[in-house]
C-alpha positions in Angstrom: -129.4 -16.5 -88.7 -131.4 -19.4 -90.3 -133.6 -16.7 -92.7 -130.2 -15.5 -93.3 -129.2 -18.5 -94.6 -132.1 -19.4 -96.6 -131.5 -17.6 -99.0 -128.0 -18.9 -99.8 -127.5 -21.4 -102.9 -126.0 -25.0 -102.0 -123.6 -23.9 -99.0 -123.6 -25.6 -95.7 -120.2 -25.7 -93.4 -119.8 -29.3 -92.1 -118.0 -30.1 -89.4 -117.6 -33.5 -89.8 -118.6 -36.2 -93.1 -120.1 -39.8 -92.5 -121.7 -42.1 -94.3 -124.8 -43.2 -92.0 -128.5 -43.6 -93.2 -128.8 -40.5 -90.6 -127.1 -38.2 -88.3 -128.5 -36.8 -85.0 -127.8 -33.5 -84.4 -125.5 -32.3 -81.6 -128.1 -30.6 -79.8 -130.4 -32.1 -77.0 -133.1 -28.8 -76.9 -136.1 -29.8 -78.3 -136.6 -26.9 -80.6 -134.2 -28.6 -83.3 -135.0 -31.1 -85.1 -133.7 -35.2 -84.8 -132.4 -35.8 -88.0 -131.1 -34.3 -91.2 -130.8 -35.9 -95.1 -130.1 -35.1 -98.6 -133.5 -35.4 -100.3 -134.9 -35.2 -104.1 -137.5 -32.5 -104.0 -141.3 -33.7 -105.5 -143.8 -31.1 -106.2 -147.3 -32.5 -105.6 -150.5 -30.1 -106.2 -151.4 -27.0 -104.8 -148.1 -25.6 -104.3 -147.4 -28.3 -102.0 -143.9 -30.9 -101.9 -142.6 -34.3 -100.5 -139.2 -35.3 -100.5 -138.0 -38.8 -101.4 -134.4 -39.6 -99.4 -131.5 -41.0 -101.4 -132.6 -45.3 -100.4 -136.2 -44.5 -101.8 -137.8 -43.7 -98.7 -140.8 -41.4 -99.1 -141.2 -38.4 -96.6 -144.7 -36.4 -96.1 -144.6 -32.9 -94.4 -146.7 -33.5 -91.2 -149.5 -30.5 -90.3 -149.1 -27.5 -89.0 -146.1 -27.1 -92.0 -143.8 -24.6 -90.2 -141.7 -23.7 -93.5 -143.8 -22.3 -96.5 -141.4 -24.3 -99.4 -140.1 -22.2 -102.7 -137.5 -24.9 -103.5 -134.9 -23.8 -106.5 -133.6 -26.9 -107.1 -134.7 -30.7 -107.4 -132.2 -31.3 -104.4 -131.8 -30.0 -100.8 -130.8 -31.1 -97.6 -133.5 -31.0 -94.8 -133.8 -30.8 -91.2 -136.9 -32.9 -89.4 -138.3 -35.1 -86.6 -139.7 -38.2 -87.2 -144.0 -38.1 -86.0 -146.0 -41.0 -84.7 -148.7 -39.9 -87.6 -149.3 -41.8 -90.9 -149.9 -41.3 -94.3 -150.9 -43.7 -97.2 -148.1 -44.2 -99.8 -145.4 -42.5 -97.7 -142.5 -44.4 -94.8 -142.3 -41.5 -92.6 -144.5 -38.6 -91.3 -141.8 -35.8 -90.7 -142.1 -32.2 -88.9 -139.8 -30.0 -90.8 -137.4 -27.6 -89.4 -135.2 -26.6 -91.9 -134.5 -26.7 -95.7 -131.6 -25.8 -97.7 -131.5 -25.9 -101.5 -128.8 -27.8 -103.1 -127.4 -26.6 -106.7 -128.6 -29.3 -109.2 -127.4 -29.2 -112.6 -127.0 -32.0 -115.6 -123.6 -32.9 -116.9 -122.9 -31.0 -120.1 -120.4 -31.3 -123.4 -118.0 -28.8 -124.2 -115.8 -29.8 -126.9 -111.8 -29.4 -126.0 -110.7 -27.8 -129.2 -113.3 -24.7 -128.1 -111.0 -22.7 -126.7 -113.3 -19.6 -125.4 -116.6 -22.2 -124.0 -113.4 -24.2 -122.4 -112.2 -21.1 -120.5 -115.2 -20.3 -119.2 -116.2 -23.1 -118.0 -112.8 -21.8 -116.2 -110.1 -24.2 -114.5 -109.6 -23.1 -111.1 -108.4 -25.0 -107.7 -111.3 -26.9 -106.0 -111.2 -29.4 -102.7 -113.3 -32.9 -103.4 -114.7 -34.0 -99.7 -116.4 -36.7 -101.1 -118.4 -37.7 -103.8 -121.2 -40.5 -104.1 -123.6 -41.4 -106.0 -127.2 -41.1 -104.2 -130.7 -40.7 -105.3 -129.6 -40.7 -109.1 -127.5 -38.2 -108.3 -123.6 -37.6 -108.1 -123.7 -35.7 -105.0 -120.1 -33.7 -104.6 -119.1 -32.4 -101.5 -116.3 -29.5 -102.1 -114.3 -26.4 -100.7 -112.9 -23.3 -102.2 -111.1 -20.3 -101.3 -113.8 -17.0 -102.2 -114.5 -13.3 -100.8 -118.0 -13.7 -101.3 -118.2 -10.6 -103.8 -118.1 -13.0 -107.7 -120.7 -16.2 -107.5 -118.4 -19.0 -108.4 -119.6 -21.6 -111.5 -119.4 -25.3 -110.5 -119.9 -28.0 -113.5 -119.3 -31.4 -114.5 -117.7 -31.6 -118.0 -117.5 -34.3 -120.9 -115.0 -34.4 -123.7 -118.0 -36.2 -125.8 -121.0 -35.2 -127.5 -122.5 -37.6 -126.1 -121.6 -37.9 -122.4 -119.7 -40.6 -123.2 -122.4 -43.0 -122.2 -121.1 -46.2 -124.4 -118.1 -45.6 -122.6 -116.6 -48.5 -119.9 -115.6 -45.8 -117.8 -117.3 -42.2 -118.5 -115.1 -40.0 -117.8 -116.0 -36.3 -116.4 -114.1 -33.1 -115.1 -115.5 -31.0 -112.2 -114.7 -27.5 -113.3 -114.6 -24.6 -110.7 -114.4 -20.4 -112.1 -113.8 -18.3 -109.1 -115.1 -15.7 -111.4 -112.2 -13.6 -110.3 -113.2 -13.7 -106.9 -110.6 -12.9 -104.3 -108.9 -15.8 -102.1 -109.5 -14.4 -98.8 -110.9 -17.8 -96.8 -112.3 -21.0 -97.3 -115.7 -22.3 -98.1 -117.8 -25.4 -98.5 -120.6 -26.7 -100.6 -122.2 -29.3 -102.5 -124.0 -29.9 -105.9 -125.7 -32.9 -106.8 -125.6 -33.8 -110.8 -128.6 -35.7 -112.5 -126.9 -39.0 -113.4 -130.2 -39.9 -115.8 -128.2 -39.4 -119.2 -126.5 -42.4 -117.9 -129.3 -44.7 -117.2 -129.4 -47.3 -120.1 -131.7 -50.6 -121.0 -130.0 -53.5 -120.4 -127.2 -51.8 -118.7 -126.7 -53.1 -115.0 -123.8 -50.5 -113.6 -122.2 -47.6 -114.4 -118.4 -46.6 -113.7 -117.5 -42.8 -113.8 -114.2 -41.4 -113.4 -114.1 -37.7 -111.6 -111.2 -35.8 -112.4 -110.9 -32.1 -111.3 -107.6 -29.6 -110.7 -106.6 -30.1 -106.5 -105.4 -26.9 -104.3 -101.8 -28.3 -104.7 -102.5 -27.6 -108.6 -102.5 -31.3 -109.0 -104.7 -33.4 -111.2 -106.8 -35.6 -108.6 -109.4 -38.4 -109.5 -112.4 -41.0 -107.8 -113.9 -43.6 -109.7 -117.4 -44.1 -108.4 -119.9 -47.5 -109.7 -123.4 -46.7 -110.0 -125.2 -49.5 -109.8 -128.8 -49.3 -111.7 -130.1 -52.5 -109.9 -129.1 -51.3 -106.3 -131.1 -49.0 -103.9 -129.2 -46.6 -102.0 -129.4 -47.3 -98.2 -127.2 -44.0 -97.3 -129.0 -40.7 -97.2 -126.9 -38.5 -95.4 -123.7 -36.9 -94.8 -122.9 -35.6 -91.2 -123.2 -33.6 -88.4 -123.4 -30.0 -89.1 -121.3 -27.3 -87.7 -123.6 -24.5 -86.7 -121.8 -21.9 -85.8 -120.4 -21.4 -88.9 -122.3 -19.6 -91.7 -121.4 -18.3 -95.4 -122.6 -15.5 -97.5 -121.2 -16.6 -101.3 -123.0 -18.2 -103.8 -122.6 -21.0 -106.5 -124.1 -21.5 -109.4 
């Protein structure tokens, strides 16, 4: 099941959401691994990666590597034990178990009076778990209602040319298409957005507001602060529920 699910884009069912540093997984056997995180992928030489976690600790692969690495994405969420080893310029030696890619994309403009760019960015239902910003990301956590036989289109969307980056509070739409995908049971991802577009000199914070259509059919919002000062001390999410598994994709 876990080369199965490899090859997935950005889905993971959760059974439960928190906000600690780190979550032990619900599983004494020693074959799994201690910890899991959202991390920003860094390719180093020689076809070779590190991963840096969301408060700006740096994590090096310990030897033997277990996993050979083909990330798609500058984001993922990994699976590892802490080791008692060390390595210059890095906080933690890790053994890695697992490693799922996260869809990473960049905010984009579509003006509102294009009607056909509008409509396919499409407008459909979509569940917000949570959304934070980690890493320099704005990392989403979401359900929908799929079949598995359309990939579904996930982006965030600004009424401005520019992003609205002079804005007070930038204000962005998460858009879902279901691509005409049938309804037939729910699912869960997560995408993380590069928030760099947003990084200014001289500017100390950042306030979005996240608007995006509910499953009621509602209009639902979050305002989240970025602060450009502040390291992140949370890195990860939950615990996972394993015995779920999905076979749609997202892009």
């Amino acid at each position: 099941m876990k080369d199965y699910l490899k090859h997935i884009l950005t889905l993971i069912i959760i059974g439960a959401l928190a906000v600690s540093f780190s979550s032990c997984l619900d599983d004494d056997n020693d074959d799994y691994a201690d910890w899991f995180d959202f991390v920003t992928i860094n390719e180093l030489e020689d076809g070779k990666y590190d991963f840096t976690l969301d408060n700006g600790d740096k994590l090096w692969i310990g030897s033997p590597q277990h996993i050979s690495l083909k990330p798609k994405y500058e984001r993922a969420i990994v699976y590892y034990s802490l080791l008692d080893e060390k390595k210059e310029g890095y906080d933690q030696v890790i053994k890695l178990y697992d490693f799922f890619d996260i869809l990473t994309k960049k905010p984009i403009y579509i003006a509102p009076e294009d009607v056909q760019k509008q409509d396919s960015i499409g407008y459909d239902k979509i569940k917000v778990y949570s959304i934070r910003e980690g890493g320099g990301y704005l990392n989403i956590s979401f359900g929908y209602n799929a079949a598995g036989k359309e990939a579904h289109m996930i982006n965030l969307v600004s009424a401005k040319e520019d992003l609205g980056v002079n804005d007070d509070v930038i204000k962005l739409e998460f858009r879902h298409n279901q691509k005409d995908d049938p309804a037939h049971y729910p699912a869960e991802g997560y995408v993380s957005f590069d928030l760099t577009p947003f990084v200014i000199d001289g500017r100390d914070k950042v306030e979005f507001e996240i608007s995006w259509t509910d499953f009621s059919g509602e209009t639902r919002s979050k305002k989240i602060e970025y602060d450009l000062k502040k390291t992140d001390t949370k890195a990860s999410v939950g615990k996972v529920n394993k015995n779920n598994d999905t076979n749609l994709n997202i892009y």
